[in-house]
N, C-alpha and C positions, 0 to 999 in steps of 0.2 A: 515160869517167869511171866509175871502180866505187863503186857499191853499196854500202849498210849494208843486212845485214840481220836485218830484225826478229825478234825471239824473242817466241814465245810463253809464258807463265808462267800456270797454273791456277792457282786461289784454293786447290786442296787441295796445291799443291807450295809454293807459297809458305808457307801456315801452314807443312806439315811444316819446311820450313826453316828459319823463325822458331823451334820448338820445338827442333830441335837446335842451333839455333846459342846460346837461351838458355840451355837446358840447359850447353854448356859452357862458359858463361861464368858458370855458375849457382856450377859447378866448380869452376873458374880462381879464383873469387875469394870463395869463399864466400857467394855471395848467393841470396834466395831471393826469389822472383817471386811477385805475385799472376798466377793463372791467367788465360788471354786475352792476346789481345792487340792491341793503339789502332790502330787504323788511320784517321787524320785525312784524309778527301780525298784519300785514296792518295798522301801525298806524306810525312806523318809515323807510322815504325812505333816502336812500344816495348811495355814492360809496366814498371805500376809495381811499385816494388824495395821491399821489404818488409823486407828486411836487409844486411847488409854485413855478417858476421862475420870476414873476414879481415883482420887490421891491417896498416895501411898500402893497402889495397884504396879506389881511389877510384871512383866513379858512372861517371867519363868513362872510367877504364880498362874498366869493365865495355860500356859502351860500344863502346869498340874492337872488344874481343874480340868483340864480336856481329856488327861489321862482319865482322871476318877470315874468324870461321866458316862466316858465308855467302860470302866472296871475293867482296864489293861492292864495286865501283869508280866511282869518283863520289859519291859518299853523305859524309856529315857525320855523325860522331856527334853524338848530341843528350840534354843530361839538360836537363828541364826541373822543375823544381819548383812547385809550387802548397802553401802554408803546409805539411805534415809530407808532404804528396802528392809523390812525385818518379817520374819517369818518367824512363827509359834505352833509348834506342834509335838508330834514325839517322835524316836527313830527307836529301831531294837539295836540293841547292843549285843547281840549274839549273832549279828552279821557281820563277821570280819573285816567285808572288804566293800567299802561305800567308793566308787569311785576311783582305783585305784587306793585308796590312802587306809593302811592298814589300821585297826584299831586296837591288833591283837599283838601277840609276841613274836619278831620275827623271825623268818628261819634263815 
């Protein structure tokens, strides 16, 4: 039977990654990020979106584009909104349990 095997990811290539893959989706669609970025329980990444100046430019396409740039496979994009607060990033959906709130079949 063959093997998966694990990869290792440093917390300083991840950031870098995160900063370019925002960066060209900063691009792609006119938007502009507050600085940092969420990292929930290592299972939700984003930064909240501070503008959208390109029309017709939506949260979820900014979104994508942060998947692509990093070439994530498996991942979800993710905008979340809190009253004027919105956050754009991705989450994996093969983590069951964000926070208590199941996202799978319950027992």
């Amino acid at each position: 039977m063959a093997t998966k095997r694990s990869e290792v990811v440093t917390f300083e290539g991840l950031s870098a990654s995160l900063d370019k893959a925002f960066a060209v989706a900063g691009k792609r669609h006119g938007a502009e990020f507050e600085a940092g970025t969420l990292a929930l329980n290592w299972e939700i990444f984003g930064r909240r979106i501070k503008s959208l100046d390109q029309p017709g430019a939506s949260r979820l396409e900014v979104a994508n584009t942060v998947i692509s740039s990093m070439k994530l496979k498996g991942v979800q994009p993710a905008v979340i909104g809190f009253d004027k607060w919105i956050l754009v990033g991705f989450w994996d959906p093969r983590i069951r349990d964000i926070e208590g709130i199941r996202t799978g079949p319950q027992r």
